[in-house]
N, C-alpha and C positions, 0 to 999 in steps of 0.2 A: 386203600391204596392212596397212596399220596403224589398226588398231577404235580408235584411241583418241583422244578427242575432247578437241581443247585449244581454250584461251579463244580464242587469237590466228587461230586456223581459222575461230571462228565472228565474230568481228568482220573478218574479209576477205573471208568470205560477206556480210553485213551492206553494207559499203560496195559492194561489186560490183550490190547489192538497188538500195541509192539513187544508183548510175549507174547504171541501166536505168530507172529514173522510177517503182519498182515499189512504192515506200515508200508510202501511204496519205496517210501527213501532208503528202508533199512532192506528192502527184501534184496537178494540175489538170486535169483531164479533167472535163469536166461546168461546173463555174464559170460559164462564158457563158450556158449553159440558165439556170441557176439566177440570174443578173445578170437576164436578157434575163426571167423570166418575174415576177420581182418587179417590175421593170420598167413592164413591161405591167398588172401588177396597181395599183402607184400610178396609171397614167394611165387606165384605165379607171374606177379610183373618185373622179377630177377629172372626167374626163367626164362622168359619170353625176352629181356634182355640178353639173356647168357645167348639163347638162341640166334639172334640179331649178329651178335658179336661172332660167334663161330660162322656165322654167313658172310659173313665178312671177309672174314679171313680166310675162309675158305676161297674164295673170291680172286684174293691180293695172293695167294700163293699157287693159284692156278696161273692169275697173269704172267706173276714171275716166272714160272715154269715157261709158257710157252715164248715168251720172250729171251729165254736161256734158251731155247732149243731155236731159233732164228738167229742168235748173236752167235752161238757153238756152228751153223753153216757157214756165218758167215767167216767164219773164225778158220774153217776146216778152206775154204776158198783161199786164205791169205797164204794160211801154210802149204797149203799144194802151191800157189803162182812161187813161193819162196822156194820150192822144194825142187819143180820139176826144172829142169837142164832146158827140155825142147822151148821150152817158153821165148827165151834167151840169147836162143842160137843166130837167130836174126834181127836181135835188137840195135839198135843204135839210134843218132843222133837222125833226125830229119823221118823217121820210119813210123806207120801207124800204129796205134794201140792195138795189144794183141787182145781180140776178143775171148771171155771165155762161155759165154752164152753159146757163139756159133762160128767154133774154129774149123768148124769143116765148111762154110760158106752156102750153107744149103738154105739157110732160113730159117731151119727150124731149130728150134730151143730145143735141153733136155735128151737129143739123142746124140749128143756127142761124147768125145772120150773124156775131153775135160770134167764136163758136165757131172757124166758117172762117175767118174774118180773123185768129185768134191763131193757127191751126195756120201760116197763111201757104206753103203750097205744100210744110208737111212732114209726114210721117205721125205725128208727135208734138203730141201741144194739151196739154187738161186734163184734172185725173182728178179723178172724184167730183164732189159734185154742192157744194160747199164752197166758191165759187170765186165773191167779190162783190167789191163797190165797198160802201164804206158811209162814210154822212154819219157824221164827227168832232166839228167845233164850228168854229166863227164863230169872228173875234177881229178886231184893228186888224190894220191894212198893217204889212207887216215894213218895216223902217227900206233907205231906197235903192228903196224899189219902182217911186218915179217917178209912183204914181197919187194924186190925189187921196182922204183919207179922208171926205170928205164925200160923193162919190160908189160909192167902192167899200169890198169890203171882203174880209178876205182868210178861205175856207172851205178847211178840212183835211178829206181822205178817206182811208180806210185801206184800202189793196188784199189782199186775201188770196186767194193762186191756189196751188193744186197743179199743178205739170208732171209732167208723163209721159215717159218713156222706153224703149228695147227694156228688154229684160228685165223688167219691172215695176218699174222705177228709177221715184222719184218726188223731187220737188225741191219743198219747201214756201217760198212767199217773201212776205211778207208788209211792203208799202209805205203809207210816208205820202207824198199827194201832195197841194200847197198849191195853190189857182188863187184868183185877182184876179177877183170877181165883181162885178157892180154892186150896189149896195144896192135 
């Protein structure tokens, strides 16, 4: 046996090492774990993104909902003071704001006629007790009105209603509305 160790022995040890796949640099064993678990790590933190973002959203289109459903009260209050006649009948110059919280004068909110007719068959009306019709001012006929200004004459009133919605949404809207009155 020959003890003695030459260069050319140990580089045909060497290549025989990286034909068997046993070299560290050249091997691939594991690779796919390691693909496959980064992998998974990007898409699970797009998930958990995508997830965030739908919460979100979810979120912004609840608000707006409930805040549509408090501005549409307040909205149904403007059209009824525009709509009903009785409102009207004793309005003028020097007179108070006609309330529509407590037009029956009892104090309490909510069970009046007004009341029920803005809520209109939904569980949303008005909130707070802030919520009138009130006399503006006199002037001439606006031009194209078609009425005589000898006979009529045109009165502004300015509506201010808070609406209500879930969540304690409220929707503040505040109208000018012109009517053709007799003199």
């Amino acid at each position: 046996m020959n003890n003695k160790f030459e260069f050319k022995d140990m580089l045909h040890s060497v290549d025989n090492l990286n034909r068997k796949g046993i070299n560290p640099l050249k091997n691939e064993n594991g690779f796919a774990l390691i693909l496959v678990i980064s992998v998974l790590a990007i898409m699970s933190l797009l998930g958990a993104m995508a997830l965030n973002t739908a919460t979100s959203e979810t979120g912004i289109s609840r608000n707006y909902r409930t805040s549509q459903i408090a501005f549409d009260s307040a909205q149904r209050a403007v059209e009824y003071a525009a709509t009903n006649g009785n409102i009207y009948t004793s309005f003028g110059p020097a007179s108070v704001a006609y309330d529509l919280d407590d037009n029956d004068g009892d104090g309490n909110d909510g069970d009046d006629t007004d009341e029920v007719n803005i809520k209109g068959g939904t569980n949303w009306g008005l909130n707070g007790t802030n919520n009138f019709v009130e006399y503006q001012m006199s002037s001439g006929l606006p031009p194209g009105s078609g009425s005589d200004p000898t006979y009529f004459e045109a009165r502004y009133y300015i509506v201010n209603v808070t609406g209500e919605g879930p969540n304690n949404s409220l929707a503040r809207v505040e109208s000018q509305i012109g009517r053709i009155v007799p003199k």
